[in-house]
C-alpha positions in Angstrom: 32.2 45.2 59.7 32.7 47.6 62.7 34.0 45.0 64.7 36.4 44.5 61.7 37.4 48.1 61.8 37.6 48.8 65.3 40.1 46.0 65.6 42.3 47.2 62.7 42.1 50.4 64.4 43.5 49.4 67.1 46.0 46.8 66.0 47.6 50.0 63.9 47.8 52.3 67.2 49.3 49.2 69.0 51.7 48.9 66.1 52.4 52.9 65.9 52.9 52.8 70.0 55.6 49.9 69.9 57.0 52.0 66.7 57.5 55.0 68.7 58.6 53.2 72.0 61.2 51.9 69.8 62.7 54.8 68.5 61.9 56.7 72.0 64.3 54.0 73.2 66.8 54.2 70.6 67.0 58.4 71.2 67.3 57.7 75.1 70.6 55.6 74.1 71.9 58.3 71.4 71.6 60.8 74.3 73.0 58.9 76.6 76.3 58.1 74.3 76.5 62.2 73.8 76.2 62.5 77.7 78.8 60.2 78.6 80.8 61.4 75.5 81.3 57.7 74.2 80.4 56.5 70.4 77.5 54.8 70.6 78.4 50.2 70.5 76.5 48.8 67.5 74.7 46.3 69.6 73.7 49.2 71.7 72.1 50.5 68.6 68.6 49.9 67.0 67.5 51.9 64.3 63.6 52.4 66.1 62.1 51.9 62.8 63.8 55.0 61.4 65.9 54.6 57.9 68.0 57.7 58.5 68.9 55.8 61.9 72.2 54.5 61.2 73.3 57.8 58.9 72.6 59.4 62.2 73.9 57.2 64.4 77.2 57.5 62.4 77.2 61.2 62.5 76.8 61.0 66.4 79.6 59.1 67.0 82.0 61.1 64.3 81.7 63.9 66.4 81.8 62.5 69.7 85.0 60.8 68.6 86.2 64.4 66.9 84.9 66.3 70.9 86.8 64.1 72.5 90.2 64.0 70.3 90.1 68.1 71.2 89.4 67.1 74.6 92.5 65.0 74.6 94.7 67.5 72.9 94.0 70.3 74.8 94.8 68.5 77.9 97.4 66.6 76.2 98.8 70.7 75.6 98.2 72.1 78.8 99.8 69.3 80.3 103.0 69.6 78.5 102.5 73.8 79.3 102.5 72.5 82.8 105.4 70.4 82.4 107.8 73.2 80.5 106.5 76.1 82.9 105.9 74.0 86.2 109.1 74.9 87.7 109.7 78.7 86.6 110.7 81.1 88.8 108.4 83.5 87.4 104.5 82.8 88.1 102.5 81.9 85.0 98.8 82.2 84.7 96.9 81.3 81.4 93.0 81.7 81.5 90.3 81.0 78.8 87.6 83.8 77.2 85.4 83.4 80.2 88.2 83.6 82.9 88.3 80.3 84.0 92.0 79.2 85.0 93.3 76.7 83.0 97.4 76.9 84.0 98.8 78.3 87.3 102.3 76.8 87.7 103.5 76.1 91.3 105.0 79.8 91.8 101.4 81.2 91.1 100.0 79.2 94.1 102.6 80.0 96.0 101.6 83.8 95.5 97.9 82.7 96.9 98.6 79.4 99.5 95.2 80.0 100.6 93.7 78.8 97.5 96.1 75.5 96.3 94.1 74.7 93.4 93.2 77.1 91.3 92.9 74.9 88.2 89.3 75.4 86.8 88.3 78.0 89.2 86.9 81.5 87.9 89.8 84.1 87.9 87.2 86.9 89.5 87.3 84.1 93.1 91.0 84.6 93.5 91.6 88.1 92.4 90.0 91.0 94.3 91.3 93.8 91.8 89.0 95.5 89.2 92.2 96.8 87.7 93.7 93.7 87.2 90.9 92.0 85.8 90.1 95.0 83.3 94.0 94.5 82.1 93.2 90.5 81.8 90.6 91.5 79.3 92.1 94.3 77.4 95.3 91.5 77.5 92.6 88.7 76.0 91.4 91.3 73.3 95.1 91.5 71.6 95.6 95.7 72.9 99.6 96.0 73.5 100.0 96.9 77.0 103.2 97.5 78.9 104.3 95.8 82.1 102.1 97.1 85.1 101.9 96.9 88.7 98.6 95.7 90.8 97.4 95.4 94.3 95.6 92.4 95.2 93.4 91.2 97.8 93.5 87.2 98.8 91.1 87.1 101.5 92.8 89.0 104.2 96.3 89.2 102.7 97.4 92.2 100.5 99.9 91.5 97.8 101.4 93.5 95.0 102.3 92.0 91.7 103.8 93.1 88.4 102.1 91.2 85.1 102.9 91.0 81.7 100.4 89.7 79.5 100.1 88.2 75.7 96.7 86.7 73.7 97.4 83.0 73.1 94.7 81.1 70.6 92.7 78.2 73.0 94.1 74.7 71.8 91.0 73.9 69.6 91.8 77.4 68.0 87.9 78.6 68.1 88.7 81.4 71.1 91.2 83.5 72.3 93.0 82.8 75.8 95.7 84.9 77.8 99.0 84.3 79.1 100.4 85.7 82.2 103.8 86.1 83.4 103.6 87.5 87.3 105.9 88.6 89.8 105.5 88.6 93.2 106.7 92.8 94.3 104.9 91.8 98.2 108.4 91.3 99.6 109.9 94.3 98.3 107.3 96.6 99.2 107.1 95.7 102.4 110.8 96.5 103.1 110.1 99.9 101.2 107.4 100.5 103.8 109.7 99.6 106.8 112.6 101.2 105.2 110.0 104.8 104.6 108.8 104.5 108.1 112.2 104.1 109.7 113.6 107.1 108.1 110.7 109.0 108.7 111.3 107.9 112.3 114.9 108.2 112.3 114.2 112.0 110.7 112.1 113.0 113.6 114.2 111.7 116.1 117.3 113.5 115.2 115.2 116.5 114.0 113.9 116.9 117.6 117.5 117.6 119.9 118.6 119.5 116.9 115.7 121.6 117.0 116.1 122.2 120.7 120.1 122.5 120.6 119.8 125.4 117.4 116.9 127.2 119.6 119.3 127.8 122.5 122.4 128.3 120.5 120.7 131.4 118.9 119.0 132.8 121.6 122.7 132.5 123.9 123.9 134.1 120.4 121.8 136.9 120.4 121.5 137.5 124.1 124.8 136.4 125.3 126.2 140.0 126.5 123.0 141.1 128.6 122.0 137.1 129.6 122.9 136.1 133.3 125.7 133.9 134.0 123.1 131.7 136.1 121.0 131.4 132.7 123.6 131.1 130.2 124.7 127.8 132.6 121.1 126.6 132.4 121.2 127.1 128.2 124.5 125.0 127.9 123.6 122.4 130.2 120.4 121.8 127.9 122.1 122.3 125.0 124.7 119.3 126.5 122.0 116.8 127.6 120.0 117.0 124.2 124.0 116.6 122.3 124.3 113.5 124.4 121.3 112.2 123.2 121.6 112.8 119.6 124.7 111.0 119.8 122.7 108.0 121.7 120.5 108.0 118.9 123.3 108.1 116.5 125.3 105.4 118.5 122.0 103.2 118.5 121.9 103.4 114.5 125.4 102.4 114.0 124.8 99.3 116.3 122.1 98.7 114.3 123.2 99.3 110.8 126.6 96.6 112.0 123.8 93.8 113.5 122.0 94.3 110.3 125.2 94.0 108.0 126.5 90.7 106.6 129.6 90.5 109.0 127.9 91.5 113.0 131.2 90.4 114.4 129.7 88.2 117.1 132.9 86.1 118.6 130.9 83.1 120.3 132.6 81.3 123.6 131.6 79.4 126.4 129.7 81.9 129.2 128.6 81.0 132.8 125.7 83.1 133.3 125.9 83.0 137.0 128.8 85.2 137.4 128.0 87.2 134.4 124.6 88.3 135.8 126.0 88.5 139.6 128.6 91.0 137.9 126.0 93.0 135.9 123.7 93.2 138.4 126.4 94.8 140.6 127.4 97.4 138.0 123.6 98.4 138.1 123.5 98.3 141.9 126.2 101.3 141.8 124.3 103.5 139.6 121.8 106.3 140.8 118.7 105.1 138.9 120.2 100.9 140.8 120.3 102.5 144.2 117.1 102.8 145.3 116.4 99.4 143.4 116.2 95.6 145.0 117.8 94.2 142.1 117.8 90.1 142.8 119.9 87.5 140.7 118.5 83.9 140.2 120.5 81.5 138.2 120.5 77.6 140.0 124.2 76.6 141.0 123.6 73.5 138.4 123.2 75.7 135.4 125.5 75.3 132.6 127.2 77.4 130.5 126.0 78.4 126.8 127.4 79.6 123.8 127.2 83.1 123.4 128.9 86.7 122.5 129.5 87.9 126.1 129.8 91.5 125.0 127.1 91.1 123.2 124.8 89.8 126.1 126.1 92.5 128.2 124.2 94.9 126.2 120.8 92.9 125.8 120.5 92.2 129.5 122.0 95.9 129.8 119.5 97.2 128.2 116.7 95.6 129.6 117.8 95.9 133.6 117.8 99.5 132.5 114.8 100.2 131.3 113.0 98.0 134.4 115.2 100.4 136.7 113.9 103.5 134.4 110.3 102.7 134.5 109.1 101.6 138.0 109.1 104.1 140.8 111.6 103.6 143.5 112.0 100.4 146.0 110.6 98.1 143.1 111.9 95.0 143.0 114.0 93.8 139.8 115.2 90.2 139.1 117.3 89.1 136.4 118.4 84.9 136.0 118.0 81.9 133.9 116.4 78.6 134.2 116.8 75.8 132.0 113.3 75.1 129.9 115.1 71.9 127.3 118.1 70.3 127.0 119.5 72.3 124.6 117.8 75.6 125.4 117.9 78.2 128.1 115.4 81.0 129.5 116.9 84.4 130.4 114.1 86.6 131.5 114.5 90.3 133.5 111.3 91.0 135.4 110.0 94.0 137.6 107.1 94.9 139.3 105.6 98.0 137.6 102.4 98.9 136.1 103.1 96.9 132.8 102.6 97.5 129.5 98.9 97.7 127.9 98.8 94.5 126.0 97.8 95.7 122.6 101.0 97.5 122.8 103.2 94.3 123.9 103.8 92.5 120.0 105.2 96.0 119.2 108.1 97.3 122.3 110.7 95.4 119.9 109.9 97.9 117.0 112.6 100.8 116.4 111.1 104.2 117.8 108.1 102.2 119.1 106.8 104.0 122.6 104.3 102.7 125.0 103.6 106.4 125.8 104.6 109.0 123.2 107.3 111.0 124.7 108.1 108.1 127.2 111.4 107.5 126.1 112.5 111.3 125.1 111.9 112.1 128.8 113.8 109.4 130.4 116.2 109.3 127.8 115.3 106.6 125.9 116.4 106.3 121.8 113.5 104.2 121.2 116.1 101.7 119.8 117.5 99.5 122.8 115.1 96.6 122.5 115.4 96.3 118.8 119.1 96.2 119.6 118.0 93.5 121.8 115.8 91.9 119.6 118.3 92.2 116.9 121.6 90.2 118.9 119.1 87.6 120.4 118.3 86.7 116.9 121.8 86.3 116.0 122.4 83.8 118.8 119.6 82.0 116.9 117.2 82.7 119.6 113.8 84.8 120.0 112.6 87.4 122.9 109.1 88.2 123.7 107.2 90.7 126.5 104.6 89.3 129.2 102.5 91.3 131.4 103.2 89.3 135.5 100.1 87.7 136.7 101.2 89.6 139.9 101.7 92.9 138.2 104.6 94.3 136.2 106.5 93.3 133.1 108.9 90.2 132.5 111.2 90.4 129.0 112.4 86.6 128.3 115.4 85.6 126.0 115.2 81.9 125.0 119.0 80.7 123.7 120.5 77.9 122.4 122.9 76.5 124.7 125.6 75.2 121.8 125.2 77.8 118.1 125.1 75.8 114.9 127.7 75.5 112.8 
């Protein structure tokens, strides 16, 4: 009779074991159809002994079928959102209730070219601006908030944008989303800065002969009857020498302001550069400051002639055999020539044999009113404006000019030009 038991025993925990292997088995594959977000097949299917199996299993698969028909419309939505705001002008930016980015057209990654993809990413990785963010979220709440301005950090980069905002419902309805329209402002407050500094520049530049031209005018004024004839001299002489150069400086702006304007008036022709430096380099030779120079001319007898404003050229290479002969002592040696680096290019370069130019200071000689050594160019002269001048009519021969400390001490500028100009 034990024996009897024992083995019915048994046989029922064998049979409850394959019961619950069964349905352990049939749970696996329900899991695994909600994983993969597919129904669960029929002949997948066994019902593990459980009646409310297929009830269930129906259920499953009603609302994996139902997820992913949301799943298809929403991307089926942003898709066309993509398609109709894609190529806007404007940027457009669209992110969920947890600031995940589920739009950014091409102009938005344009704004941010470090990060192409931004699709899926977390708006708080792009966008280094608590501001920003705070109006993303006050956007997403439904508040009406005007049009504002933000600065953002992208890595290293600093841009400035201007948003307007608007809650959107999420395509399945259950959340609210936001809607971005941005424009880029990093442009336009750049040239704002340049445009600040140059007439804070431009101010202080002017300010300073006038300053020095009214201080002597009043005291000759005031003291004219008692002053000495051999002082009175002296005061008009300065007063003369700092009128010349306030009109320098007012020269060099007008030259400026017409390279800068949409008609320079450059007349291009053919110009032999042999005989054009052999004849500047003369004119220099015959001035006080060219005197005590060795100015040299190298330009091989094969070189051919290029394209270029000769009136215009006069003045680059003008200004830069001038400021060689300015700022090395005397008996330095200065050469000016060309030598042909491609077919269709040549290099013009001016080099001396000075002290140089520190080289943190070398990417910034071609900015207006930028001086090596503060009061460097007042002393001598200088504007501050000749090699933006320069810089400015290389440019319009479609070339570039650049600064190089010599191996062998001193400075040589170099003008790179296209032989032929483009139509």
């Amino acid at each position: 009779m034990t024996v009897l038991l024992s083995a019915l025993l048994t046989a029922a925990l064998l049979g409850l074991l394959w019961v619950l292997r069964r349905q352990n088995r049939a749970l696996q594959h329900l899991r695994e159809a909600v994983r993969r977000g597919q129904p669960l097949l029929r002949e997948e299917s066994s019902d593990g002994g459980l009646p409310a199996w297929p009830a269930l299993t129906e259920t499953v698969n009603q609302l994996i079928t139902d997820n992913s028909a949301l799943r298809q419309q929403r991307t089926d939505q942003l898709a066309q959102l993509e398609a109709t705001l894609g190529n806007l002008r404007e940027a457009v930016l669209i992110v969920d209730e947890s600031n995940y980015i589920h739009l950014a057209n091409r102009a938005l990654r344009e704004i941010f070219p470090g990060t192409r993809d931004l699709v899926n990413l977390r708006l708080e990785l792009i966008v280094r601006s608590g501001p920003f963010l705070d109006y993303v979220r006050a956007t997403r709440a439904g508040k009406e908030l005007p049009r504002e301005e933000f600065e953002i950090i992208d890595g290293s980069n600093l841009h400035w944008i201007e948003a307007s905002g608007a809650p959107i419902p999420s395509p399945d309805g259950k959340s609210q989303w936001a809607l971005f329209v941005i424009h880029d402002l990093t442009s336009q407050r750049k040239l704002e800065r340049v445009r600040r500094d140059f007439v804070a520049n431009a101010s202080h530049e002017l300010r300073t002969p006038l300053s020095i031209i009214k201080g002597y005018i009043e005291t000759l004024v005031d003291g004219h009857e008692t002053m000495a004839l051999e002082d009175r001299a002296k005061f008009l002489k300065t007063i003369q020498r700092h009128s010349d150069r306030l009109k320098s400086i007012i020269d060099d702006l007008l030259v400026l302001s017409r390279l800068e304007s949409a008609t320079p008036g450059l007349k291009f022709a053919p110009l032999t550069l042999a005989p054009f430096f052999h004849g500047l380099a003369e004119e220099y030779r015959r001035r006080p400051a060219g005197a005590d120079h060795d100015i040299v001319v190298n330009v091989p007898a094969e070189m051919g002639p290029v394209e270029a404003d000769s009136d215009k050229l006069t003045q680059v290479f003008g200004n830069l055999l001038e400021n060689a002969l300015k700022y090395t002592p005397k008996g330095s040696r200065v050469e000016i020539g060309a030598q042909a680096t491609m077919e269709d290019e040549i290099e013009c370069y001016v080099r001396d044999n000075g002290t140089g130019i520190p080289a943190e200071d070398l990417p910034h000689i071609f900015e207006r009113f930028f001086r090596v050594e503060k009061g460097r160019s007042r002393e001598t002269g200088g504007t501050g404006l000749g090699l933006s001048i320069v810089k400015h009519i290389v440019q319009l021969h479609g070339g570039r000019v650049w600064a190089e400390n010599r191996e062998s001490g001193g400075l040589a500028i170099l003008v790179r030009l296209p032989r032929v100009q483009k139509a």
